[in-house]
Steps between C-alpha positions, in 0.01 A plus 500: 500500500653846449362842678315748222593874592157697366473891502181551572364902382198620671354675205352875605437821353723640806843673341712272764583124426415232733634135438629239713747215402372189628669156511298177487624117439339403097349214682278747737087516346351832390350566855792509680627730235230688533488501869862597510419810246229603738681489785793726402241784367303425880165445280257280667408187379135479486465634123451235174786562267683325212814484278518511142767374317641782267730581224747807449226727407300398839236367351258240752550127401386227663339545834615372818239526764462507871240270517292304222211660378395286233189399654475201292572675129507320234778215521652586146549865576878600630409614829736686706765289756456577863794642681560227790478218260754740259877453542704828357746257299208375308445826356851681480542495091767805443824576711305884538139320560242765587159473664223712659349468786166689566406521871153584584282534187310815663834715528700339255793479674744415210900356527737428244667208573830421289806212543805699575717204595538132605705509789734197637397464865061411505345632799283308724227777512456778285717849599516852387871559399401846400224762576486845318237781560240521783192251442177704485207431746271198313216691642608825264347401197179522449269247344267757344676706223319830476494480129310212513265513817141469477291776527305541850054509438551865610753578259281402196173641686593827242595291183127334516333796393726535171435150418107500565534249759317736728179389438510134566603611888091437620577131298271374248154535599400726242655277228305207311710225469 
């Protein structure tokens, strides 16, 4: 077995870069990685979440899930593999392999996960050789993006009237139907 160094980017809009360089034995399963990955950016672990497999442009491949949400899919279909039943070494194609790992589907917490090296010595448990930047509060982004929340009743109280909605607010009585 050999020990995979992976840089792992927190991707923000922030100006500052946050990564952390974290060791793990090629024999370890996806959760642990992704355990290990939580645990050095002190998010909690109560979020779904998955990796994709990627290429050098960072596009999502095949999906590597925290738990298996087929719900009894079709058989034929290529379903995603779940991450304690995943070992890294099965999917490590490329000396740079990259993957992305999206934490909490609400917030999108998104990291960039690429192989820097294959070191000698394999650690027993996953360690951070190197942390860079401050990790940001989990709680600090939002779910709800203002662009795209949904309006309140009051909010389109004044829109009704534009619309002629107005006069179905006594309901259909008057109407034949």
């Amino acid at each position: 077995m050999a020990g995979l160094k992976f840089r792992v980017l927190l991707d923000s809009k922030d100006a500052d870069e946050v990564f952390r360089d974290i060791i793990i034995s090629d024999g370890a399963d996806f959760e642990s990685f992704y355990r290990s990955i939580l645990s050095a950016y002190e998010f909690s672990n109560d979020q779904m979440a998955s990796f994709y497999m990627s290429n050098a442009n960072w596009d999502k491949g095949f999906e590597i899930s925290l738990f298996d949400m087929t719900f009894g899919e079709n058989p034929d279909q290529i379903l995603p593999a779940v991450m304690s039943e995943s070992t890294i070494r099965e999917y490590i194609t490329e000396p740079n392999q990259r993957m992305i790992l999206v934490h909490d589907f609400l917030c999108m917490w998104i990291f960039l996960i690429e192989l820097i090296e294959v070191v000698k010595d394999t650690p027993h448990n996953p360690q951070v050789a190197l942390s860079i930047g401050k990790s940001p509060d989990e709680n600090s982004k939002s779910s709800e993006d203002e662009s795209l929340r949904f309006e309140t009743e009051s909010e389109t109280d004044d829109e009704d009237d534009e619309f002629g909605f107005d006069e179905f607010e006594d309901g259909y009585d008057e109407y034949d139907f």
